[in-house]
N, C-alpha and C positions, 0 to 999 in steps of 0.2 A: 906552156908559155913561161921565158923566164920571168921571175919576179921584176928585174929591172924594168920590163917595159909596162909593166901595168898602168903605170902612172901617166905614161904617153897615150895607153889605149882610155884609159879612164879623161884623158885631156879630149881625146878626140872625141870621143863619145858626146859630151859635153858640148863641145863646139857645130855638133852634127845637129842635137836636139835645140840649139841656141839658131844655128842658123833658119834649118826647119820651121820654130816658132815665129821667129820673125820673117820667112818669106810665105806662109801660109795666114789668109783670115777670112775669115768667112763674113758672108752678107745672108742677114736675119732676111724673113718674108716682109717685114714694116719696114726696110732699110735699102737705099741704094747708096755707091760708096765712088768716089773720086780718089783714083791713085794718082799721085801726085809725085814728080822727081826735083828735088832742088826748087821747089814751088813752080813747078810748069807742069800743068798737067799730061798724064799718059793716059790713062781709059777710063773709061766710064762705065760701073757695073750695074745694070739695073735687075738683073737676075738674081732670084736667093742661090746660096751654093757657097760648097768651098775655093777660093780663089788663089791664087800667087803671086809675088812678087818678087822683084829684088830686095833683099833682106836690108839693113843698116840706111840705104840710097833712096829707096821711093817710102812714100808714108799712104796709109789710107785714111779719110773720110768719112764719115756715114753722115748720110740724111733721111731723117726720117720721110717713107712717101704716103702715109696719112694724113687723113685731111687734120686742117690745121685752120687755127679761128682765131680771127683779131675782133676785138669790140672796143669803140670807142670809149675814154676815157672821161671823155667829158661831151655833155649836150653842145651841139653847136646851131647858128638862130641863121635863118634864109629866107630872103625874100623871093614869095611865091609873084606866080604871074600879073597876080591882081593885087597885087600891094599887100598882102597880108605877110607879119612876121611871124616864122613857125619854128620853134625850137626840136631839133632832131635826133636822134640815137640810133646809128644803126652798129654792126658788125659784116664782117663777111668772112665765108669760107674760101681757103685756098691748098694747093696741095704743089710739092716741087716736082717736074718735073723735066728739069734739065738738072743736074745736079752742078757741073760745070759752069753756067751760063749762072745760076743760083751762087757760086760759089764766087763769081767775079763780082756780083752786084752787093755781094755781102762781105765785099773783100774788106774794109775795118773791122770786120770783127774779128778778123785774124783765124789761124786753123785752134780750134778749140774752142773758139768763142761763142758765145750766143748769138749765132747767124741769124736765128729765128725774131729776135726782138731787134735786130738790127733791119730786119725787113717788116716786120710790123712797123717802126720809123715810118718807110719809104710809102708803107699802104697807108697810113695815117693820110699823109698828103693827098693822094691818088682818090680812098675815098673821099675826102673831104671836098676836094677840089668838084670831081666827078657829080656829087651830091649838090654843090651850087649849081654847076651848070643844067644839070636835070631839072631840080625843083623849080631855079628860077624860072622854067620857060612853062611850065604846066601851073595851074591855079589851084587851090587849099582843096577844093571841092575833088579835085584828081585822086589825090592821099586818102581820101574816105569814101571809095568808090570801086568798083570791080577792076577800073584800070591801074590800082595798087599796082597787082602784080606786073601788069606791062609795063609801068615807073621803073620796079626794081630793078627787072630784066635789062630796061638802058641804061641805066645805072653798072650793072655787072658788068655789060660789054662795053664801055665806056672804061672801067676801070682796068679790062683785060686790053682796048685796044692801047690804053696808056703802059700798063707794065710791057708789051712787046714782047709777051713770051714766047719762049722755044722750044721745040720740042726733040730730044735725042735724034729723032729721025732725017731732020734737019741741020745738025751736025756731024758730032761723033758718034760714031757707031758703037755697039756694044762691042767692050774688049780690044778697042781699036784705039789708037791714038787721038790723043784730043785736040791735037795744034792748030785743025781746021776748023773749030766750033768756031758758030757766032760771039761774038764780040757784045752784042746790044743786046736786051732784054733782061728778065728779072728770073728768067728761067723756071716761072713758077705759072699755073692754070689758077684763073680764078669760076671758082663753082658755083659760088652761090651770094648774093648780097640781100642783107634780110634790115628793111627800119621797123625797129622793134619798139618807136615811140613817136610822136608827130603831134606837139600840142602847139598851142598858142599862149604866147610869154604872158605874165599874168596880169599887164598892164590893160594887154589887148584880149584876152578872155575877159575882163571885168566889164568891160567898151561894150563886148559881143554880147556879154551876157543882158546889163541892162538894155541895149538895143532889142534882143529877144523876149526879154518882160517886156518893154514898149508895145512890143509888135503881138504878145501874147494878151495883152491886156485892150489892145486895137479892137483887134478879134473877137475877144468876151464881150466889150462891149457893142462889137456888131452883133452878134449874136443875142445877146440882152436884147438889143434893140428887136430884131427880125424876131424872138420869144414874144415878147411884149406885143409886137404889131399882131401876129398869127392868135396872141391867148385874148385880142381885144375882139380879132374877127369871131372866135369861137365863140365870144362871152355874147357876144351881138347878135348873133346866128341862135343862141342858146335863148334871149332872152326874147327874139323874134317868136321862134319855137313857143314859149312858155305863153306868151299874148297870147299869140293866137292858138294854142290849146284851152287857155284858162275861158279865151272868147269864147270859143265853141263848147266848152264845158257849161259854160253860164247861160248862153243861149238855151243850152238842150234841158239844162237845168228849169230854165223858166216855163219851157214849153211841157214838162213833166211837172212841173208844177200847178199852172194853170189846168192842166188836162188831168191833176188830180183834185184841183179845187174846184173843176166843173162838177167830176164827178160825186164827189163829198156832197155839193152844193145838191146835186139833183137827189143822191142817198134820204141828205135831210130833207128834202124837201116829200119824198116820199113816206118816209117816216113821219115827219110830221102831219102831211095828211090823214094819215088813220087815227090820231090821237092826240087833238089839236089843245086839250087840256094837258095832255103830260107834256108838251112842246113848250107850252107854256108857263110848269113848272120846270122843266131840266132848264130853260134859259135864266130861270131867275135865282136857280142856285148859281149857275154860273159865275148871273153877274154880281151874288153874294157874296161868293169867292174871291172872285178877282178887287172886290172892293173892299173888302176888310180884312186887313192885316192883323192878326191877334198879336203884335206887339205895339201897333203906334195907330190905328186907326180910329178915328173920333169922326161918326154922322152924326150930322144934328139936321132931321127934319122932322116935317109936321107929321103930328098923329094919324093925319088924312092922307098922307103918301100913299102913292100905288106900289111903290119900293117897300112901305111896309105892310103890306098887306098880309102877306104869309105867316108875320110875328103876331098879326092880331087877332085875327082867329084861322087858326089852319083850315078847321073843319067848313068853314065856308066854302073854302074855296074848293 
């Protein structure tokens, strides 16, 4: 080759890898891409792969088609069915797919923009709105109860019937012109809506709360009261019990008693018949016993006493 032309093969070469790179790009497995001519769209790729275009004339897009999550930024306060104000926090998942239908709804933020926070905007409303109408029609008691999840559920589809989404199949086809796609909708599936808070503002939790100790202190005192009646019935029952054991104890008690001072009675009286002088001694020590105290006792009788008879001559007797 002569040398003069290198400079032309070396221009060409150049302009071959220039045109190349800009009519080849590829779409990742996380990504679908909207080729776009002069800002009107031409196809729509939802496939991973390497793709083509017209080089310098059409532009590509990518949207990511993983799920995606908005959370409210701030609690917002709703009036449930029964008058109670409940302050709320949710989020929801959603994912694009229509990329074109996505790209019309998100058309301020221009090609480059944050699409994504410009549609987070639009779901702001949608939830928000979607979360009044739900909550107000169901009562406080709904939110804290197994029908949570059926709330949330109309909630979700409440916010999917309002975004109007679309789906590729229902307009442009893969790798097909886009000029037919619908025109309405947000081009995006909502997946999932989760309230991830549900209290009561703290005017009206104070209200509830002491209405609660009222109502807990009702209660102790019914139950004091119904203690009190049941420990007066036991105490009653108890002390019936106790009579009438102590009666029967005291009866049996006497009858064992008399039927052992009968027979005491009849012992001594046995005894003493065989030895009616020593009967006669054992009772007067007795009652010697029993009458004189050796710390404080003072008799004064006559010498002639038959009480002293024993001190005056024992042997007599």
């Amino acid at each position: 080759m002569h040398p003069r032309f290198l400079p032309t093969l070396i221009f060409i070469v150049l302009f071959a890898v220039i045109i190349a790179y800009n009519s080849a790009y590829v779409v990742e497995q996380t990504e679908t891409a909207l080729v776009t001519q002069f800002g009107n769209p031409v196809t729509v790729e939802m496939e991973p792969g390497l793709r083509f275009k017209v080089p310098f004339i059409q532009t590509v897009e990518y949207f990511d088609n993983r799920l995606l999550e908005y959370y409210m930024p701030d609690e917002i306060e709703i009036n449930a069915s029964d008058e109670k104000r409940i302050r709320l926090e949710a989020y929801l998942r959603w994912r694009i797919v229509d990329p074109l239908a996505f790209a019309r709804a998100t058309r301020t933020a221009g090609i480059g923009g944050n699409r994504v926070s410009t549609m987070n905007l639009q779901l702001a409303n949608l939830l928000g709105s979607s979360l009044r109408q739900v909550i107000g029609g169901i009562p406080l008691n709904a939110l804290l109860s197994p029908e949570r999840e059926d709330v949330m559920h109309e909630i979700r589809d409440l916010v999917s019937k309002q975004a109007l989404y679309s789906k590729v199949s229902d307009g442009v086809e893969v790798g097909a012109p886009a000029a037919e796609a619908p025109k309405n909708g947000f081009g995006i599936e909502i997946v999932d809506v989760r309230i991830v808070k549900a209290d009561l503002p703290p005017e009206n939790s104070e209200a509830i709360f002491k209405r609660m100790q009222a109502e807990r202190k009702r209660e102790a005192t019914s139950y004091r009261a119904k203690g009190d009646e049941e420990s007066q019935r036991i105490r009653a029952g108890a002390d019936r019990d106790r009579t009438v054991i102590l009666a029967e104890a005291q009866k049996k008690a006497e009858i064992l008693r008399g039927e052992g001072d009968a027979e005491a009675s009849g012992i001594f009286a046995a005894a003493f018949g065989k030895d009616p002088k020593f009967f006669e001694f054992y009772r007067s020590m007795q009652a010697y016993t029993r009458s004189m105290n050796p710390k404080d006792t003072t008799v004064i009788l006559s010498p002639e006493s038959k009480f002293l008879k024993l001190f005056d001559n024992p042997d007599k007797n």
